[in-house]
N, C-alpha and C positions, 0 to 999 in steps of 0.2 A: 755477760748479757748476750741474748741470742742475735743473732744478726734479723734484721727489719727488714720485710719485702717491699716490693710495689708491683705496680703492673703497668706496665706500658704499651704504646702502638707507634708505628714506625710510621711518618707520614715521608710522603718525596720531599716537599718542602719545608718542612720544620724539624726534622730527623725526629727522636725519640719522644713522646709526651704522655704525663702519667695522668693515671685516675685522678680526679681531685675529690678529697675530701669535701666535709663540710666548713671547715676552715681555710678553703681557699689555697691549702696546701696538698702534696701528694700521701693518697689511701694509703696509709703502711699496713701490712699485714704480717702477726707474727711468725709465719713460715710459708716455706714455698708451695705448701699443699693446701695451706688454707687462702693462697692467692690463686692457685689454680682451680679450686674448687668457686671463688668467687668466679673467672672468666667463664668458665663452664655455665655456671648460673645465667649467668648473662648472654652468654652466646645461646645456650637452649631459649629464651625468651626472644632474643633477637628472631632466631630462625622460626618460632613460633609466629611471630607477626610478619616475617617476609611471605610465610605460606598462606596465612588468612587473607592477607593483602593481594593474594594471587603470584606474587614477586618469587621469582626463581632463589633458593636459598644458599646463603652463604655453604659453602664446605665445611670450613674452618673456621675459629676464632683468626684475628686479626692481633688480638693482645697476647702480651707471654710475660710473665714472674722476671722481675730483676732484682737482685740484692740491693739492699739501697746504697749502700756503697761503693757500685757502679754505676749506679744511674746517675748519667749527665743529662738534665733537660736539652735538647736540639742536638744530641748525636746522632752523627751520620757515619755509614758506611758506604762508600763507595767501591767498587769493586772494578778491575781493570783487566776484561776478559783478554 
């Protein structure tokens, strides 16, 4: 069986947190290009409303494709320059 996506976003305070479905659980996605293709979607739409709104626009997405086999809810990386 193929390995299940998700998509997540890295907050300072609660480390990793994915999309949630309609069941109150995290959006799996059967591959990594059909969860990337979802953030795209979403991020054109995002940037679409910060420009009508007047609001300076994001760059980038915010979210990135995680196997669900790595995803841990509230992981964090800290880094120690």
């Amino acid at each position: 069986m193929a390995e299940k996506w998700v998509i997540v976003f890295d907050t300072l305070c609660e480390g990793w947190q994915a999309w949630i479905g309609e069941d109150d659980k995290p959006a799996l996605f059967d591959s990594k290009a059909e969860a990337e293709s979802e953030i795209m979607d979403d991020f054109q739409a995002l940037r679409h409303n910060q420009i009508e709104s007047g609001m300076e626009p994001d760059e980038e997405p915010d979210a990135f494709p995680v196997p669900l086999s790595e995803y841990i809810q509230g992981r964090k990386a800290i880094y120690h320059g």
